[in-house]
N, C-alpha and C positions, 0 to 999 in steps of 0.2 A: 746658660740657662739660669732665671734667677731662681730663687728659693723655693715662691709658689708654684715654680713649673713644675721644678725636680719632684717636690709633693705630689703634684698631681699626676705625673709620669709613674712615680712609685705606686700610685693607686691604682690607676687603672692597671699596670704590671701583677700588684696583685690577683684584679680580680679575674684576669688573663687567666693566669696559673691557680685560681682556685679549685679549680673545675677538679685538675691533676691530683692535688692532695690528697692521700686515700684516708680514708675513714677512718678511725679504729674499732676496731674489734674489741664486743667487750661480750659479757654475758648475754645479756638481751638484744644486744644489738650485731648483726652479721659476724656472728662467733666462729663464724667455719673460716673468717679471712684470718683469724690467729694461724700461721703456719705451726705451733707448734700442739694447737688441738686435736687429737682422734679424730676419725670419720668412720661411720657405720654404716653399712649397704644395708636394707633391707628389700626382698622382693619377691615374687609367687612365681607358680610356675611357666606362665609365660611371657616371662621377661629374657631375654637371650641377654646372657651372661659367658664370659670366658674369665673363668675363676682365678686363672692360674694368671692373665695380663690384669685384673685386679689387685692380685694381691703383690705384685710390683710395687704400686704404691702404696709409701709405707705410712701416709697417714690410715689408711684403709687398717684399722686393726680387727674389723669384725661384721661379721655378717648375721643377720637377724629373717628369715625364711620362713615365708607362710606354713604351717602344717597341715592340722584341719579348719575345716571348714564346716561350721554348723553341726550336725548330724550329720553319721556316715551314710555312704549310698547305700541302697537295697542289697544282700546278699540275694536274696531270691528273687525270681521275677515273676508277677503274673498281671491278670489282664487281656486286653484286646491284641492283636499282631503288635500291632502300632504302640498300644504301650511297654508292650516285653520289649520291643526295639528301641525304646527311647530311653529305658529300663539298662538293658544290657549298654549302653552307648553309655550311658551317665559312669557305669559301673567301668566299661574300660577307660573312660578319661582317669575315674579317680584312681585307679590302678598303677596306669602311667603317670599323674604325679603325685602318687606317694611315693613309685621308685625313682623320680626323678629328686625327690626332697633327700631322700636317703644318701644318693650318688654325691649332690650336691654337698651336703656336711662331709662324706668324706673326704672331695675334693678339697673344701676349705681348710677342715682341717689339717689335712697333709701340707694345705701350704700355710701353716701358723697362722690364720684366722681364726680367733674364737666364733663361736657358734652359738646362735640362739634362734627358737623355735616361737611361734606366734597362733593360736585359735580366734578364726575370726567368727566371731558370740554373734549367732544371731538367734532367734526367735524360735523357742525350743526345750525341751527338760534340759534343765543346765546338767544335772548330774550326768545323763548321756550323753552330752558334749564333753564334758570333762572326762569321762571313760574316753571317748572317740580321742579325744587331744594325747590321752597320754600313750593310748593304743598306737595312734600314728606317730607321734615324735618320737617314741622311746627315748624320752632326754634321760641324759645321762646329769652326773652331780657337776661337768663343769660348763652347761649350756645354760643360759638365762631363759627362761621363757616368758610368754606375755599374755596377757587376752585384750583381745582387740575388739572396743566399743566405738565405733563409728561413730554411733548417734543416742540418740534416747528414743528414739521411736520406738515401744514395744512392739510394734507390730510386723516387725521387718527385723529390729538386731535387739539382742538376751537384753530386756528390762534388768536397770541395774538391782533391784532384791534378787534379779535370777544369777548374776552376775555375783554378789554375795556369799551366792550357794555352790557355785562355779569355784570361785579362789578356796574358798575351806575346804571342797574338796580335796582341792588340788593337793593343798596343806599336810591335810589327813595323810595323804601319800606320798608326797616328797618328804614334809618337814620344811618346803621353803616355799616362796610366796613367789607368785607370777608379779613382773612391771606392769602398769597398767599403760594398754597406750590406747589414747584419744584425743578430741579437739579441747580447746581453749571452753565452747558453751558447756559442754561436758564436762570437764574437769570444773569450772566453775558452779555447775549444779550438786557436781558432787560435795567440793567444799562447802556451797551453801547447808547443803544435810549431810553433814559428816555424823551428827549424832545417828542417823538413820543409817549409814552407809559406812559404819567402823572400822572394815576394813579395807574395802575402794578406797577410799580417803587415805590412808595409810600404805598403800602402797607404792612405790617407787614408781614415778612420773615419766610416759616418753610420749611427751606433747607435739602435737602436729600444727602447726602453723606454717606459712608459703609469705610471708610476709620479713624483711629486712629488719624489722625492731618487733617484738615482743614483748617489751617494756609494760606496757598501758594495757594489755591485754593478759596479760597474765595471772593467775589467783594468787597473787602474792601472799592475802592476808591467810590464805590455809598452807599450800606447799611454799615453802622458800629460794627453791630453784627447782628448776627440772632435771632429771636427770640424765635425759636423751631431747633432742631438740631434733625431732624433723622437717630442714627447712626446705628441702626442695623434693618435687615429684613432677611428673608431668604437667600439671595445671601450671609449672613456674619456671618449665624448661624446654628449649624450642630450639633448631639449629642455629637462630640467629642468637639468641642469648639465653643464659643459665646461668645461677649460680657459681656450680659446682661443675666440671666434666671428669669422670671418670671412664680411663681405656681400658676397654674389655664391656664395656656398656656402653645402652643405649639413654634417650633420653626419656624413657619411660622409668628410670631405674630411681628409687628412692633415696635419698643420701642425708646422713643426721649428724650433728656434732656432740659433743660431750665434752665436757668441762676438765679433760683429761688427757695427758700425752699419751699414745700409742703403750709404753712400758707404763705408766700407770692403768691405762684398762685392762691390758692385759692381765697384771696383778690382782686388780680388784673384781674382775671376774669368775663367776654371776652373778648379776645385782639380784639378789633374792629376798633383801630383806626389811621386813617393815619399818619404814622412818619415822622420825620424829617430827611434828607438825607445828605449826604456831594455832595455839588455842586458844580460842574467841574469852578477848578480856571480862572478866566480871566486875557488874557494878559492884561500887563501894557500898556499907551498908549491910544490915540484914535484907534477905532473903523475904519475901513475902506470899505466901503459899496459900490458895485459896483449899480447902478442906471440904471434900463434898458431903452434905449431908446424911447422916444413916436413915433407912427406912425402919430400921428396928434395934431398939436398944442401943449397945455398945460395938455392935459387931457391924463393919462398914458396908454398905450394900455392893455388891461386885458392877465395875460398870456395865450399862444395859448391852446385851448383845455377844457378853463376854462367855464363851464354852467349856466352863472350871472343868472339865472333864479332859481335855487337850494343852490347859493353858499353864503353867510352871509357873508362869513371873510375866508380870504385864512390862517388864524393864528387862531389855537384853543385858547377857552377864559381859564382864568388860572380857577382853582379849584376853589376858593374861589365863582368866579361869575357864576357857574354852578349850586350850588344848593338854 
């Protein structure tokens, strides 16, 4: 074979075996192919789990578990037949999985899975959500917890100012701050109004995306990584293909990576606490402030609409002087 063949032979031989070449794993891109990164389950109560053929494997270091949900059901019941019955039904479901949430942390625990609890925020007084959440998890100081914003639709899941009102609670009573987990538009809204949303913005990230790179979607210029990465769920895993398979589950079962060996999560468990963010550069130069006019004298007129009776400060106080 002369020269140009072998060339050519070597090429297409190439392009043969490209196919085979696995990827790499990097941060953004199919981070759960590093064998040597963590894996976290998370899942609600009807997901059939066997905890114990889970925690076999040992990238599996930890499990993340719906709690509540919204507002609690009715202790009391009243109304028509029809609605006491629908009444008492809603009541024995949530019954049975708050003790099935409860069962379940013990089992994990007992098999060396950490443990973290989740409130999925919908549309509601957040401070009775945040009683419900702490009412039902009873977390303890080594569980992570989370609140869980779907979407921004106020009208169906907790508007993030309710959401605001929701973590400081939480605060008030732990001392530690819930992760936030939601989508890519969401956390990208957030970081657009972080000035508005001082503490969403600042809380530790477990971003949901179903996609193999992450790269180009992600809010780079506010959080600088995530620090849970959920890349597969049902919508991305099918008996013919998944990602991920986990034995002792099924393919409805959640699965996240983290930027961490199994004995580093472990140690650094639970993520509770407020991060550090990249803040939006300021131009060079002075400042240029436009000064609204007074209506009277030297004393500045209050802007129109504003309730001096209810109102402290037109500028919320920074973090620091809140707690």
């Amino acid at each position: 074979m002369n020269i140009s063949g072998l060339i050519c032979a070597s090429f297409v031989t190439a392009l043969m075996t490209l196919g085979t070449i696995p990827v790499l794993a990097s941060e953004f891109n199919q981070a759960w192919r590093n064998k040597s990164r963590a894996l976290i389950l998370d899942g609600y109560e009807f997901n059939q789990i066997d905890i114990k053929k889970v925690a076999q494997n040992k990238r599996i270091a930890a499990f993340i578990h719906k709690a509540s949900d919204g507002l609690p059901a009715p202790y009391r019941c009243s109304g028509n037949k029809a609605e006491k019955s629908l009444c008492v039904e809603k009541w024995r479901r949530y019954s049975v999985a708050r003790e099935l949430y409860h069962t379940r942390r013990a089992l994990a625990k007992k098999s060396g899975l950490k443990w973290g609890a989740y409130h999925l925020a919908r549309a509601g007084n957040p401070l009775e959500q945040a009683r419900h959440f702490l009412d039902y998890a009873d977390p303890s100081e080594d569980e992570t917890i989370v609140i869980d914003i779907e979407d921004i639709d106020p009208e169906k899941w907790m508007s993030l100012d309710d959401a605001e009102i929701f973590v400081r609670y939480i605060y008030r009573k732990l001392k530690r701050w819930p992760m936030l987990y939601t989508n890519g538009n969401t956390a990208q809204h957030i970081a657009d109004n972080r000035d508005q949303y001082e503490i969403l913005s600042r809380l530790p990230l477990w971003y949901a995306r179903y996609k193999p790179d992450i790269g180009s979607h992600f809010p780079k210029g506010h959080w600088e990584t995530y620090n849970i990465w959920q890349f597969q769920s049902q919508l991305n895993c099918s008996q013919k293909k998944c990602p991920y398979r986990v034995n002792g589950t099924n393919n409805d079962i959640d699965i996240n990576v983290i930027d961490m060996t199994p004995e580093d999560l472990h140690a650094a468990w639970p993520i509770d606490q407020l991060i550090e963010v990249n803040e939006p550069e300021m131009p060079d130069g002075p400042l240029l402030v436009s000064t609204p006019q007074s209506n009277s004298g030297d004393e500045m007129a209050p802007p129109a609409g504003l309730d001096n009776t209810v109102t402290a400060s037109t500028k919320p106080p920074r973090i620091n002087d809140l707690y």
